[in-house]
C-alpha positions as CSV (number, residue, x, y, z in Angstrom):
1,X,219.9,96.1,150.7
2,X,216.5,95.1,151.4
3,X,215.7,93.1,154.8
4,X,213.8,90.2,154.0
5,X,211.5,87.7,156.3
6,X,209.7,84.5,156.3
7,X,206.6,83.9,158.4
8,X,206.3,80.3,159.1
9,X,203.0,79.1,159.9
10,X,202.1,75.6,161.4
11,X,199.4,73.5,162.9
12,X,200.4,74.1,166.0
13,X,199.3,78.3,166.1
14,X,195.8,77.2,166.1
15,X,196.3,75.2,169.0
16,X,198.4,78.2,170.8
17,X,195.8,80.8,170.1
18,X,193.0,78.4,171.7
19,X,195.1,77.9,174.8
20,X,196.2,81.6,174.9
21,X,192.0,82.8,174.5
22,X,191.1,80.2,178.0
23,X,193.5,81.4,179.7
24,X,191.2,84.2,181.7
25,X,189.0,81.6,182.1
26,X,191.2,79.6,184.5
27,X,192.5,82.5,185.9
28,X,196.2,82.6,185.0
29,X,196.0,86.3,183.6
30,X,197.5,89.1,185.8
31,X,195.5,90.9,187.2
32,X,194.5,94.6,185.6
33,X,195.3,96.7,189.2
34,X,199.2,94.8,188.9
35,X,199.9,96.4,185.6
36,X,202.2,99.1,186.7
37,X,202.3,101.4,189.6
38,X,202.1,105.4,188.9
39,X,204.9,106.8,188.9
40,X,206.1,108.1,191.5
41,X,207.0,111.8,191.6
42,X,210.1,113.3,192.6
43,X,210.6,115.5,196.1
44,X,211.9,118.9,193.8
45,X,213.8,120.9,196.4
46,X,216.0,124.2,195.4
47,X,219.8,124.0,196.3
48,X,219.7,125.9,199.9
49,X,216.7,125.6,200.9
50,X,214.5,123.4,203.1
51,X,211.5,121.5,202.6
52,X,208.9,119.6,205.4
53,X,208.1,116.0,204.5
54,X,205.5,113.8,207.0
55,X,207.3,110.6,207.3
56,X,205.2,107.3,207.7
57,X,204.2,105.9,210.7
58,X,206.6,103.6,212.7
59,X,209.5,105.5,210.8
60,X,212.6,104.4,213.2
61,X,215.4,104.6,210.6
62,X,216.0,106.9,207.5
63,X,218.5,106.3,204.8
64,X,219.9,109.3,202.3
65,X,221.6,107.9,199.1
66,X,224.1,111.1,198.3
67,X,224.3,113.1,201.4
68,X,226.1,115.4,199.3
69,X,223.3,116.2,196.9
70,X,220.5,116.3,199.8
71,X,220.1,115.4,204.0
72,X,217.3,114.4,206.0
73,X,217.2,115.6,209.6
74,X,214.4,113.8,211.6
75,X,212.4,116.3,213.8
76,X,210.1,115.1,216.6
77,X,206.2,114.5,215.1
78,X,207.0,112.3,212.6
79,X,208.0,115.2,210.3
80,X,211.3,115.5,208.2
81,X,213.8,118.2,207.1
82,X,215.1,118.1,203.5
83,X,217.7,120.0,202.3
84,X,219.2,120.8,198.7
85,X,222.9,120.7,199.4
86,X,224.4,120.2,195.9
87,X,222.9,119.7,192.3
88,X,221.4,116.5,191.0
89,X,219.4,113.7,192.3
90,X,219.3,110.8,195.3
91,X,216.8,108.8,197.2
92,X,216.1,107.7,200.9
93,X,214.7,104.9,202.4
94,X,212.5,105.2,205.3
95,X,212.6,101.9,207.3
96,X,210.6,100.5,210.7
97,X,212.1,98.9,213.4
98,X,212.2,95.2,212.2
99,X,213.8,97.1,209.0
100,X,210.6,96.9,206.5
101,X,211.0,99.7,203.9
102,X,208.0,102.3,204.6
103,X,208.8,104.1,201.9
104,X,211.3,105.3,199.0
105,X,211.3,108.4,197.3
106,X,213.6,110.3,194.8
107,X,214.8,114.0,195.8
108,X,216.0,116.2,193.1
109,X,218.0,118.9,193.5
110,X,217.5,122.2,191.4
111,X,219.1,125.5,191.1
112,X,217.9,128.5,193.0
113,X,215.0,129.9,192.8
114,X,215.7,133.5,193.7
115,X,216.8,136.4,191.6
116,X,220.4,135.5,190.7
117,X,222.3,137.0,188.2
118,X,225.3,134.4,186.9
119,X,228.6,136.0,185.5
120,X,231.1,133.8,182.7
121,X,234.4,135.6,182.4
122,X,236.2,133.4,180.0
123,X,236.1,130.1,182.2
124,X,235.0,131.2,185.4
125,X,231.8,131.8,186.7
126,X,230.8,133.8,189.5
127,X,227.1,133.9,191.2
128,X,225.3,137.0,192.4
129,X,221.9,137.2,194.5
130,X,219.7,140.4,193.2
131,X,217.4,140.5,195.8
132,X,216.9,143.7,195.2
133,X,220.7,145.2,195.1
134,X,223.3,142.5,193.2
135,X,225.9,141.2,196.0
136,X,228.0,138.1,195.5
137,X,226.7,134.6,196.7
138,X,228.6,131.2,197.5
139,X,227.4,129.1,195.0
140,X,228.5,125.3,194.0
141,X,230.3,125.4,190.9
142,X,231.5,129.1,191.1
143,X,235.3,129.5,190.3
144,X,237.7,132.0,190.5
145,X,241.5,132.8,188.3
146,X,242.9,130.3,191.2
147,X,241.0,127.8,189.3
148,X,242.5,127.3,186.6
149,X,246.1,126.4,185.2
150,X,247.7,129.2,183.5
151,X,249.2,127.2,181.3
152,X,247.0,125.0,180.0
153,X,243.8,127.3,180.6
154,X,242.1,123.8,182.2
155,X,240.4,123.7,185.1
156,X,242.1,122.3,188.0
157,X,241.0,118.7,189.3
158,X,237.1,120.2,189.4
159,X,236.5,116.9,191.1
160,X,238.7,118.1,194.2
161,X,237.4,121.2,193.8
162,X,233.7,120.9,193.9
163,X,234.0,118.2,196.8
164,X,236.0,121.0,198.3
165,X,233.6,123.7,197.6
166,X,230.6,121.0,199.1
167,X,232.5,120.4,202.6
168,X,233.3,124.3,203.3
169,X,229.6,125.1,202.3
170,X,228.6,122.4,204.5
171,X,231.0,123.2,208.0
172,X,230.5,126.8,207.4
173,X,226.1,126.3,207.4
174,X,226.8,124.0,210.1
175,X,228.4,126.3,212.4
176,X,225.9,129.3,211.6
177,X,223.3,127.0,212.7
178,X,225.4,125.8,215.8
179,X,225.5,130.0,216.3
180,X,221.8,131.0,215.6
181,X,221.0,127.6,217.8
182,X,223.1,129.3,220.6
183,X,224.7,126.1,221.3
């Protein structure tokens, strides 16, 4: 069936078009610099590693929207610590004291970027860093036979799992860095 329309005209469209064509002239036109801002390009940083970021002047306060994808340690200088802590995307807020937003920015997490070589054994999927030899690396995601119900051949709760995974990464980093810190 075909779509059909009807374009009404009337005496009025004249008059619209006329008030329409003075409107630069009063100055009720936006103006061209308000059209749209650039866009703004995302902070790309790899899971496990760090990345330096310059925060604004009269940075007091600095706000991470998924701690668990990426976290923002504040170093003195005005400079910034970003690290890839689990896949996918978040923002932070940098605010000053009266609690004016400096700044917002998107971080997105990748993948690694060194030689890794990833293994799929039915369902499970287990991670190795070649850098040069092939040894086995803690990865988000991995999995092992434990995994998975033997009955059913599903995954088990990968929710509880991957938050699981995220928290033991994150106490175990934590505690080599409270080791290498000597603290």
């Amino acid at each position: 069936m075909a779509a059909s329309y009807t374009r009404v005209r009337t005496k009025a469209a004249p008059l619209c078009w006329a008030f329409v064509a003075l409107l630069p002239m009063i100055g009720l036109t936006a103006p061209a610099a308000a059209a749209a801002p650039p866009p703004v390009e995302p902070i790309v940083v790899h899971l496990d590693q760090a990345q330096i970021l310059q925060l604004p002047d009269r940075a007091t306060t600095v706000v991470v929207g998924n701690p668990l994808i990426a976290d923002l340690s504040v170093q003195p200088g005005g400079l910034a610590v970003i690290t890839g802590k689990g896949y996918g995307a978040t923002n932070f807020i940098v605010m000053d004291k009266a609690g004016a937003i400096l700044t917002e920015k998107t971080i997105e997490v990748t993948g690694p970027s060194d030689n890794i070589v990833v293994v799929y054994t039915g369902q499970t999927r287990q991670t190795y860093s070649c850098t040069p030899d092939c040894s086995p690396r803690i990865t988000l995601g991995d999995s092992g036979i434990k995994d998975f119900d033997k009955d059913t051949q599903l995954y088990n709760d990968f929710f509880t799992s991957a938050m699981t995974q995220a928290v033991t990464r994150n106490l175990q980093a934590s505690g080599a860095g409270a080791l290498n810190s000597g603290h």
